[in-house]
C-alpha positions, 0 to 999 in steps of 0.5 A: 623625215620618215615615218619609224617603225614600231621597233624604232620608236622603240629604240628611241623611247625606251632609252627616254622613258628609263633615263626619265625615271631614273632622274624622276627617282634620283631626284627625291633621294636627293633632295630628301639628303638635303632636308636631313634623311640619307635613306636613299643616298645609303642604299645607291638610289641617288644616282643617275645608273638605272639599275638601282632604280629599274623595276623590271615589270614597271619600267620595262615590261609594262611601259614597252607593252602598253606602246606596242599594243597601242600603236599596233591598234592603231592608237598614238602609243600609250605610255605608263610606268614606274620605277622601283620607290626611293627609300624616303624615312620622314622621321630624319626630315626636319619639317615633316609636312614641308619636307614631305612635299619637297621631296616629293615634287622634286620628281616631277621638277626634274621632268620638266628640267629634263623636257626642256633640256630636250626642247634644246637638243630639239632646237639644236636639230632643227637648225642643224636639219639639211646641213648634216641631216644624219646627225638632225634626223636621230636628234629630232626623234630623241627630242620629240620622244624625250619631251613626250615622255616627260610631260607625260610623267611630270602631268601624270605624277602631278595627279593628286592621287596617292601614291603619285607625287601630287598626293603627297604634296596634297596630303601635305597640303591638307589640315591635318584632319583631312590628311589623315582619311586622305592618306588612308586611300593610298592603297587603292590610288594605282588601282584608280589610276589604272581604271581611269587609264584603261576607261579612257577617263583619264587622258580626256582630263590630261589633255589640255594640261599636256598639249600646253606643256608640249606647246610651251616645250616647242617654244623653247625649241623655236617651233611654232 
């Protein structure tokens, strides 16, 4: 296969990276209708249309960029982005605690479904490879960028760090006691985030979570 070029990864992660997100957000407002708060649901963000869902700068201009300079310094392309946040009223949930930290892995769930529904289409390629290369050889590039992608968001946002899905669940998780001084780092969680991205801390400590995710997702695709 050949080595893409900067504006063909592109093409094939930028498609990737919005329906990731798009499923990732649509994913909270549903399960957050199904627990008793139609927040999301009424204001058009349980759908699988993106736009009511994309944030120009996060899930565009930042993502896109990060890649680009990235890969035009020589390193494998760095990823990061957000979507606009789902409208979630914890008032209208029937167990707050509980409900709070269903609603909230229901993000990362869904990347992972998505990563393997991607290790298929993957497999799919592969077995189809030299019978109809023209039809392998784009499924092959999508897959492998769409299992990236979600591995990346489903680790990234499993972070116990407010306002990341893992802090929510940890917040959820914590007595109450502790949960409340937790919660009140939340206004400073992005600013952490981005400092341990760009220090280079970060990915060292994801790493070994990610390959592991990615090795699981080539089982399931049958490459070893």
């Amino acid at each position: 296969m050949n080595e893409l070029n900067l504006i063909q990864k592109l093409v094939i992660f930028a498609p990737a990276l919005i329906f990731a997100i798009t499923v990732h957000e649509a994913a909270h407002g549903w399960v957050a209708s199904k627990l008793g708060d139609n927040t999301a649901r009424m204001m058009g963000r349980v759908t699988l249309n993106p736009i009511p869902h994309i944030d120009l700068v996060g899930t565009i201009l930042v993502p896109l960029g990060m890649y680009a300079l990235s890969t035009m310094a020589g390193g494998p392309g760095m990823l990061f982005g957000w979507a606009k946040p789902v409208p979630i009223n914890t008032r209208n949930l029937g167990n707050y605690r509980r409900d709070t930290a269903l609603v909230a892995v229901a993000g990362p769930a869904s990347n992972l479904i998505m990563l393997l529904l991607w290790a298929i289409i993957l497999r799919l390629g592969v077995s189809i490879e030299g019978v109809s290369d023209w039809i392998a050889e784009p499924l092959i590039y999508m897959a492998f960028g769409g299992i990236l992608i979600n591995t990346i968001l489903m680790v990234l946002n499993l972070l116990p760090l407010l306002p990341l899905d893992g802090g929510r669940v940890m917040a959820s998780l914590l007595p109450p006691k502790l949960a409340i001084p937790y919660s009140k780092l939340e206004p400073w969680g992005l600013m952490i985030l981005i400092a341990l991205i760009f220090s280079g801390l970060l990915w060292p400590i994801l790493s070994p979570v990610l390959q592991l995710v990615q090795s699981l997702a080539l089982v399931v695709a049958g490459i070893q």
